[in-house]
C-alpha positions as CSV (number, residue, x, y, z in Angstrom):
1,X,19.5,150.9,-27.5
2,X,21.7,147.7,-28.1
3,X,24.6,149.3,-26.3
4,X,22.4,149.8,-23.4
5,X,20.8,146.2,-23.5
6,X,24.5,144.8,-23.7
7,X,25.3,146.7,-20.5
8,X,22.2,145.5,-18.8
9,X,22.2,141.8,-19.6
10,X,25.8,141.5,-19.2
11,X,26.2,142.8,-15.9
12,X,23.0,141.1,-14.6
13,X,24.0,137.7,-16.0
14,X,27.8,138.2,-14.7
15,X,26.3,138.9,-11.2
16,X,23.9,136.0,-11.8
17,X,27.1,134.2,-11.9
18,X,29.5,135.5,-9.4
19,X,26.6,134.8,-6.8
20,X,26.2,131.4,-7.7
21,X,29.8,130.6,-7.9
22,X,31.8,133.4,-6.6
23,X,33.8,133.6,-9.7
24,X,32.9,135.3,-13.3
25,X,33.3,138.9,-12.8
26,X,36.7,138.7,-14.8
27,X,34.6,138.9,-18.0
28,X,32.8,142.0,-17.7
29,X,36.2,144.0,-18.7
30,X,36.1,142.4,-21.9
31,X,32.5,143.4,-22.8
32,X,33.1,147.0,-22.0
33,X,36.5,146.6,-24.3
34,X,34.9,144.0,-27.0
35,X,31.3,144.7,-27.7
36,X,30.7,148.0,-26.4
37,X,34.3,149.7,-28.2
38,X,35.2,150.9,-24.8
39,X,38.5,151.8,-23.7
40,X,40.1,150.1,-21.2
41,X,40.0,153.1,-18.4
42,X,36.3,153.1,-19.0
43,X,35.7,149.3,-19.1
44,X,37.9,148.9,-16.0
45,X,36.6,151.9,-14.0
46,X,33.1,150.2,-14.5
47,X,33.8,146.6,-13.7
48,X,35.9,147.3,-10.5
49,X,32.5,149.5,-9.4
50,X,30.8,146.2,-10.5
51,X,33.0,144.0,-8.3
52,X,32.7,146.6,-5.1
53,X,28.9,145.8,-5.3
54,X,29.5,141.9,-6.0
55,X,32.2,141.5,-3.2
56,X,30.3,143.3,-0.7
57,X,27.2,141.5,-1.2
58,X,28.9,138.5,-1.8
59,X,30.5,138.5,1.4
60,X,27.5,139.1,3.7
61,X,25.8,136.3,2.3
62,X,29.2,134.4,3.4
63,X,29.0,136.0,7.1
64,X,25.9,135.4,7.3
65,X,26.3,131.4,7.3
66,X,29.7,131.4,9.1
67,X,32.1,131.1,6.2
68,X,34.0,134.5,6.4
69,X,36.8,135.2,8.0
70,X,37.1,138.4,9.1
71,X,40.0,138.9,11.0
72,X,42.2,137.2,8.4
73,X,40.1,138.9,5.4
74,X,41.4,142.3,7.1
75,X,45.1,141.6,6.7
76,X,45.0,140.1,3.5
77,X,43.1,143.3,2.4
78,X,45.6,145.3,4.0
79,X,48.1,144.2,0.9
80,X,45.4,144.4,-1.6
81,X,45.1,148.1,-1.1
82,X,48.3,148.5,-1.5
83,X,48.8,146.4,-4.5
84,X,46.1,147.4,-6.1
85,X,47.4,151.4,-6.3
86,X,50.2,149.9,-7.9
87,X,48.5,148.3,-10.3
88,X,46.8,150.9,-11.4
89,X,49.1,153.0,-12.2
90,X,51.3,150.0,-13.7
91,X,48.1,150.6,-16.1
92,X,49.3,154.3,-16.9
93,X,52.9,153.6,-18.2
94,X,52.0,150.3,-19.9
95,X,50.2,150.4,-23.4
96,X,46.8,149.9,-23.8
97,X,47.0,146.9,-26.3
98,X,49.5,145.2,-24.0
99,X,46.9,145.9,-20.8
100,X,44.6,144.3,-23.6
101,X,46.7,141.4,-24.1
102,X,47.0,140.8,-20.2
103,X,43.6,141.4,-19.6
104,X,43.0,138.1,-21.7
105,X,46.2,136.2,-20.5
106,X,44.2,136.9,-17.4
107,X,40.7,135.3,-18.0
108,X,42.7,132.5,-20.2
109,X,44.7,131.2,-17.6
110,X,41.7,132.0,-15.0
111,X,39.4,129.9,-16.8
112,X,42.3,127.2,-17.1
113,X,42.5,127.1,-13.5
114,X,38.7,126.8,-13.1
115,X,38.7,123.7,-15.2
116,X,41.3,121.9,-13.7
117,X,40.7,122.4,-9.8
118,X,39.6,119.6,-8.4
119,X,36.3,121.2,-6.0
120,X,35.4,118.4,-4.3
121,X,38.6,117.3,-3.2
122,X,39.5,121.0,-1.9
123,X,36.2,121.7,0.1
124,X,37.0,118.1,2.2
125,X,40.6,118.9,2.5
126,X,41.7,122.5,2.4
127,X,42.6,123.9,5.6
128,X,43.2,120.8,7.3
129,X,46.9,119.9,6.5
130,X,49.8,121.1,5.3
131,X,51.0,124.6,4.9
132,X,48.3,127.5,6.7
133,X,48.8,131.2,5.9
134,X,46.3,132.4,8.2
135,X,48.9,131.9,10.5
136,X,51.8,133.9,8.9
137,X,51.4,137.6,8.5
138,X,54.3,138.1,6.0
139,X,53.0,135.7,3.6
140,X,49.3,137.2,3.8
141,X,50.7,141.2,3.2
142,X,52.7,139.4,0.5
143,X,50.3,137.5,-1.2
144,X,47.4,140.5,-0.9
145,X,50.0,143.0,-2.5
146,X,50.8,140.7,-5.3
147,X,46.9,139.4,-6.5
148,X,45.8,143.1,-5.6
149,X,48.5,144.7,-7.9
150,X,47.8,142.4,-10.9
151,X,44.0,142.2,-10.4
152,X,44.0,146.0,-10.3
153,X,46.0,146.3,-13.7
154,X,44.5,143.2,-15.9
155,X,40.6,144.1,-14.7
156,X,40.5,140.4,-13.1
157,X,37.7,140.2,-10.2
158,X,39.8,138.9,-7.7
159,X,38.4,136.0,-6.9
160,X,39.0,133.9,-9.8
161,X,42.9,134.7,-9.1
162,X,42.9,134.7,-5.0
163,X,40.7,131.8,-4.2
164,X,42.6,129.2,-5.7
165,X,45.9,130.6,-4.3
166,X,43.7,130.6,-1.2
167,X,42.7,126.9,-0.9
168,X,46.4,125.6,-2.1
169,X,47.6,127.5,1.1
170,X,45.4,125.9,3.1
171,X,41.7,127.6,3.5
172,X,39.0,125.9,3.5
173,X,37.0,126.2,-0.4
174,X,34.2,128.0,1.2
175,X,35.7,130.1,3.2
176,X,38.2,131.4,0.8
177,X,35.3,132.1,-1.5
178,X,33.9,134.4,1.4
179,X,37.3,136.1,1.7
180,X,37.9,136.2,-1.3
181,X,34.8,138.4,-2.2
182,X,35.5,140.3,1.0
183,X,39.0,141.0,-0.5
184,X,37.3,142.1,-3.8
185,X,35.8,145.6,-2.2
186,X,39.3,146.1,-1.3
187,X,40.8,145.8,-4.6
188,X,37.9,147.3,-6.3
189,X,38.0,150.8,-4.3
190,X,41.3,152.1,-5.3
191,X,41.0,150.6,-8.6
192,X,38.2,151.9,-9.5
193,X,38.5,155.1,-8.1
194,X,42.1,155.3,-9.9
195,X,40.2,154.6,-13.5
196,X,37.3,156.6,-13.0
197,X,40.4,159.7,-12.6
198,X,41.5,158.8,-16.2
199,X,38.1,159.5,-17.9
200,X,35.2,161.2,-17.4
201,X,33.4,160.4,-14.8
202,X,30.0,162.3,-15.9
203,X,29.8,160.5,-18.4
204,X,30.0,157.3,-17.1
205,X,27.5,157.6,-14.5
206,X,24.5,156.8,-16.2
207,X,26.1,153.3,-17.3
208,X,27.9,153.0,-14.4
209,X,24.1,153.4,-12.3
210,X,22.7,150.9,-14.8
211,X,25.3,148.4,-14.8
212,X,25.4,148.4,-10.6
213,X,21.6,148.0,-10.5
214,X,21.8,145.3,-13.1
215,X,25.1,143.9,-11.2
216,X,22.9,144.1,-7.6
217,X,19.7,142.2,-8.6
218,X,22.0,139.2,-10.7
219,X,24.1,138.6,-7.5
220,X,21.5,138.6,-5.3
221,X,19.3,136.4,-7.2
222,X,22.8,134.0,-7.8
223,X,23.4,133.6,-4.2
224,X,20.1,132.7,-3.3
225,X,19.7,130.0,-5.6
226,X,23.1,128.7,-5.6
227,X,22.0,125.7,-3.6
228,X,19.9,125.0,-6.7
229,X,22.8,124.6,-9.2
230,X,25.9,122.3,-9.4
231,X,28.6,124.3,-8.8
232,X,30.9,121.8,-10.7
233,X,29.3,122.0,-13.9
234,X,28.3,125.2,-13.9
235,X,32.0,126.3,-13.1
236,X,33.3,124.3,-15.7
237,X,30.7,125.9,-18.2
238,X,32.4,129.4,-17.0
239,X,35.8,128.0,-17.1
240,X,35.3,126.5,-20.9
241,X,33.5,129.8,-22.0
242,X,36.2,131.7,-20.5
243,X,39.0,130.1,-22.6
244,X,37.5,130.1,-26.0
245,X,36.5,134.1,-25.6
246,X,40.5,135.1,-24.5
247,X,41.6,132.6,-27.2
248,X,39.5,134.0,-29.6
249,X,40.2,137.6,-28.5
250,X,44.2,136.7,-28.6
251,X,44.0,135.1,-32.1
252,X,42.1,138.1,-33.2
């Protein structure tokens, strides 16, 4: 009963999350591997399934009030797939406790990078000066191939990692939080597909149909409220929470 009430209530309060902020999903790998015993095929088959649901939801709600875009989502996606095939099987010739110890590297620095962006400052000047990758096909292949590949291996969301990297290079905050969660399906397909091959699958359906439900109802309840919260404090709450768990977890 606990390990299916941990499932439930972490999933649903991660998607909670990730709909009001767009970020979070990073630490559902390390309930399935902490609390719940899991390994990390398991643990990372389920939370890239979880991140398919969130990115796709995620990103209508994004469409829907003009702050996708598509086109540019497409290409960069285009990488991710690639990247993240690599990355999984990266995960095959690479220890589990090292994947562990990435996992948290992962979240740590995430969470570090959450705290010190500056939100306010990026939503009135990204993508208005300087340096614009929408505009340079290389760089988007390259940088979707890169965040896909390392996403795909440490069990990181996706946006946590590309939405920053987006906004430094010039795309507007809420924008790349739409493309970033677009990019997220992207990542999450292959990766989850390429776990799900390296356990079995029967007998992660029925968590893996609770956990999506769970997943489903939290984002969509997150993104309709997110008007309601400030983003800036409730970020930093993720960002703070975030570090102490992968300190704790690398310590430990």
């Amino acid at each position: 009963m606990g390990f299916w009430m941990i499932v439930i209530l972490a999933n649903l309060i991660v998607g909670v999350l990730v709909g009001l902020t767009g970020v979070a999903g990073f630490l559902l790998p390390i309930v399935y591997t902490g609390p719940l015993g899991m390994g990390v095929p398991e643990g990372l088959a389920l939370s890239f399934a979880a991140f398919i649901v969130s990115g796709a939801l995620g990103a209508m709600n994004y469409k829907r009030v003009g702050n996708l875009d598509i086109p540019f989502g497409i290409r960069l996606s285009i990488g991710s797939l690639v990247g993240a095939v690599l990355g999984v099987k990266l995960n095959l010739v690479i220890p589990e406790g090292q994947v562990k110890i990435l996992l948290y590297m992962v979240v740590l620095l995430s969470g570090v990078s959450i705290l010190l962006r500056k939100d306010k400052a990026q939503a009135e000047g990204g993508g208005k000066a300087g340096y614009q990758i929408t505009e340079h096909l290389p760089a988007t292949l390259a940088l979707g191939f890169v965040t896909g590949m390392i996403c795909s291996l440490s069990g990181a969301g996706g946006p946590v990692l590309v939405m920053p990297l987006l906004v430094v290079l010039g795309v507007n905050v809420r924008t790349a939080v739409g493309i970033a969660l677009f990019n997220s399906v992207f990542i999450g397909i292959p990766a989850c597909i390429g776990y799900m091959t390296q356990c079995s699958a029967l007998d992660l359906l029925p968590v893996l149909a609770a956990a999506l439900l769970a997943h489903g109802v939290g984002v969509v309840f997150g993104s309709k409220n997110a008007v309601r919260i400030n983003q800036i404090i409730l970020k930093k709450g993720i960002a703070v929470f975030s570090i102490l768990i992968a300190v704790w977890k690398l310590a430990f």
